[in-house]
C-alpha positions as CSV (number, residue, x, y, z in Angstrom):
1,X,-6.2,18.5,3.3
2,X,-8.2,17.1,0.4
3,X,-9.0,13.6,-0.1
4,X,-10.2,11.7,-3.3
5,X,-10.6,8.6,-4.2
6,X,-8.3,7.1,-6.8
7,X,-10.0,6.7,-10.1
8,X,-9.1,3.1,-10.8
9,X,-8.6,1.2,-7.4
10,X,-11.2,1.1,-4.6
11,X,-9.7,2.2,-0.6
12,X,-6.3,3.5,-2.3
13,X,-6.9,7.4,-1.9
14,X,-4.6,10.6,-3.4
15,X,-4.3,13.3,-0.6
16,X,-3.7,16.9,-2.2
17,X,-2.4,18.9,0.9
18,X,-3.2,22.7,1.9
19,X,-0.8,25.4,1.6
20,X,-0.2,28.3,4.5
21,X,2.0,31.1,3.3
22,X,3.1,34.1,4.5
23,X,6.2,36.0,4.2
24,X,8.0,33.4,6.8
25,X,7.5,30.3,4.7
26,X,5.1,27.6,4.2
27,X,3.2,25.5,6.3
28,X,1.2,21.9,5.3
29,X,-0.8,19.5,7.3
30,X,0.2,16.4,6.1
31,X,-1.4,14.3,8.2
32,X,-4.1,13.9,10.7
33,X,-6.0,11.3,12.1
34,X,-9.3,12.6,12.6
35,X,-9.5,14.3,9.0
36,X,-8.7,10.6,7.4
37,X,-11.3,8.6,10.1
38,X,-13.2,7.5,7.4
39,X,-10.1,5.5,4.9
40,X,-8.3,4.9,7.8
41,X,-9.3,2.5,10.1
42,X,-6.0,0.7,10.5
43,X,-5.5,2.2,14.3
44,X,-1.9,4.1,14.6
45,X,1.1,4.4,12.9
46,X,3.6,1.5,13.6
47,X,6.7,2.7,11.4
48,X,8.1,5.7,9.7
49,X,10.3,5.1,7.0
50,X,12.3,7.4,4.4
51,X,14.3,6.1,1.4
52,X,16.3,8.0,-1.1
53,X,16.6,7.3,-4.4
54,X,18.9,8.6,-7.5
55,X,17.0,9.2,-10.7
56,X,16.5,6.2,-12.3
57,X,16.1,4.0,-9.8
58,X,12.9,1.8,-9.4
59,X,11.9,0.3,-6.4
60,X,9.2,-2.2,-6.0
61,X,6.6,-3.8,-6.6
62,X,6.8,-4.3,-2.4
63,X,3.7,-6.0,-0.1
64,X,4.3,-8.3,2.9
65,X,1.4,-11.2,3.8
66,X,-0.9,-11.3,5.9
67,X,-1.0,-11.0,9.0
68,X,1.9,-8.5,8.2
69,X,0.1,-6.8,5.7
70,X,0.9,-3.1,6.0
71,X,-1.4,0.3,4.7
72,X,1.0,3.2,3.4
73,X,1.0,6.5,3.2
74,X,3.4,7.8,0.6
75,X,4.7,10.7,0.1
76,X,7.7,12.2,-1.5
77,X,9.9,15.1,0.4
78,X,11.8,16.1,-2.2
79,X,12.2,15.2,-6.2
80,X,9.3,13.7,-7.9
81,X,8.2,10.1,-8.4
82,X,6.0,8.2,-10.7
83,X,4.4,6.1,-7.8
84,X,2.3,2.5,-8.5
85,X,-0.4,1.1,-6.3
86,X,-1.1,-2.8,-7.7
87,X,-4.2,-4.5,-6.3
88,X,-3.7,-8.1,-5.1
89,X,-6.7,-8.3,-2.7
90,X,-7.8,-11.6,-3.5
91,X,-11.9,-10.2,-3.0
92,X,-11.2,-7.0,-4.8
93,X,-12.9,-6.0,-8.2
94,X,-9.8,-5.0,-9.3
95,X,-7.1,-7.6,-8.7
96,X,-4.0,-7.7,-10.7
97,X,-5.2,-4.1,-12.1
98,X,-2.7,-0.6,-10.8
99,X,-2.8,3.2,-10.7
100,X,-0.2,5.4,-11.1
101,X,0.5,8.9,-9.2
102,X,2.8,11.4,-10.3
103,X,3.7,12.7,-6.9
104,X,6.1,15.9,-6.3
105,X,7.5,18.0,-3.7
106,X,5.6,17.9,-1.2
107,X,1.8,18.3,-2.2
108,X,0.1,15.2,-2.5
109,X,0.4,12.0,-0.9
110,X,-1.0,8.4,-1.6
111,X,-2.7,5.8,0.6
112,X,-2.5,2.7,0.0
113,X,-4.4,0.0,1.5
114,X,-3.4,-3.2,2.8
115,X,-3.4,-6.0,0.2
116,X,-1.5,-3.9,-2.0
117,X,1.7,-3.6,-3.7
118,X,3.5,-0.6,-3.7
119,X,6.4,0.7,-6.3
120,X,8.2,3.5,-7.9
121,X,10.3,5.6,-9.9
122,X,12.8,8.4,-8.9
123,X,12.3,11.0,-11.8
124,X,13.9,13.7,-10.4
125,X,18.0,13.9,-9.8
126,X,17.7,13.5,-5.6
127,X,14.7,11.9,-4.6
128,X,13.1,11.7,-1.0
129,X,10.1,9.3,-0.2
130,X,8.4,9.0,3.3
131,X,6.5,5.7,3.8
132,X,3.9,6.3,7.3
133,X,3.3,2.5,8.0
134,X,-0.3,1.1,9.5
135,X,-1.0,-2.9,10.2
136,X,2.2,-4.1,11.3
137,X,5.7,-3.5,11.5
138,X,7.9,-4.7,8.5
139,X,8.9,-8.6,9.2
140,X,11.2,-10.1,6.9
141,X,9.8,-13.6,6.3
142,X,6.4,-11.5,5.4
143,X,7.8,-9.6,2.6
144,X,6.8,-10.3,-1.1
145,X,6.9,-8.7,-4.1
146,X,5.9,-8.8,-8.1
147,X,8.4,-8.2,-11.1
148,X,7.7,-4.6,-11.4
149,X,8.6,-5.5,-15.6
150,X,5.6,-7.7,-15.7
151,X,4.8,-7.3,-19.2
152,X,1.0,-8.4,-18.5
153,X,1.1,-5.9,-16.1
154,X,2.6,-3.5,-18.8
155,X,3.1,-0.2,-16.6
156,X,4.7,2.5,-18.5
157,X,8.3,3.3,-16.3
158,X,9.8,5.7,-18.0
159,X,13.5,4.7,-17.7
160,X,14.8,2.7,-20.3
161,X,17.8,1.4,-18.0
162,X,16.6,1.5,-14.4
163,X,18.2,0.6,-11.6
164,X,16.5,-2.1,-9.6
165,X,17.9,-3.9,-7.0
166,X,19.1,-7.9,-7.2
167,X,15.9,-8.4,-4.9
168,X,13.6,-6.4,-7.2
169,X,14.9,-7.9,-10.0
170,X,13.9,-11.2,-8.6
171,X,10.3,-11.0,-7.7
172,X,7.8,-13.2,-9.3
173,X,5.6,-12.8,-12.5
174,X,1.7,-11.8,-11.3
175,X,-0.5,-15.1,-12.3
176,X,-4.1,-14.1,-12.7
């Protein structure tokens, strides 16, 4: 497993993963504690989740409050995604600025720190994400989100007629 920083947004990190072959297959770590000590100091896992997606579809931009806040890891299983990591740490350097991840089957993954939003789109025809969840567990009456059209967020989503869900469709403009 390597780990780098992301270029733009301070504790969000892309994870490229090793590759084992041999004439059976493949083999990846994809995840493991000790390797990530350092970015992830969040204690263990609270939730796995997995969401499939149809290309076209855009999900996002998702966060919950504090005390809920959550840390993600991302990573997509099958398909490719154009993944979006929006800062609103209100003591970050970077609020209100994102970074974008192309992520495909399965080499790479994305962690995302809490404080963050978290979106994407389904490029591919049959798209599988996995979501590891630190922090807390989701909790309804936590969960926020920002219009993933923002247009002074401007983020490039390459589908001209997405599908977005009614919720999606109703989160807030980010005021800076």
């Amino acid at each position: 497993m390597h780990i780098q920083a992301a270029k733009a947004l301070a504790g969000v990190y892309l994870v490229d993963f090793l590759s084992y072959r041999d004439e059976r297959g493949e083999f990846f770590e994809v995840f493991k504690q000790s390797t990530l000590a350092h970015q992830l100091n969040w204690g263990p896992p609270v939730q796995f989740n997995v969401s499939q997606s149809a290309q076209g579809v855009i999900r996002g931009l998702h966060y919950q409050e504090a005390p809920f806040a959550q840390g993600k890891w991302v990573m997509c299983l099958q398909g490719e995604i154009f993944d979006v990591v929006l800062d609103l740490r209100a003591d970050s350097p970077t609020y209100g600025q994102w970074e974008s991840f192309l992520l495909q089957t399965p080499y790479q993954a994305v962690l995302i720190p809490p404080g963050c939003a978290h979106g994407f789109e389904a490029l591919a025809e049959n798209n599988w994400v996995q979501y590891l969840v630190f922090c807390a567990e989701y909790h309804p009456e936590a969960e926020r989100g920002v219009a993933y059209n923002d247009p002074a967020l401007a983020i490039p989503w390459r589908t001209r007629c997405a599908q977005v869900s009614p919720k999606d469709r109703q989160w807030p403009l980010l005021k800076n």
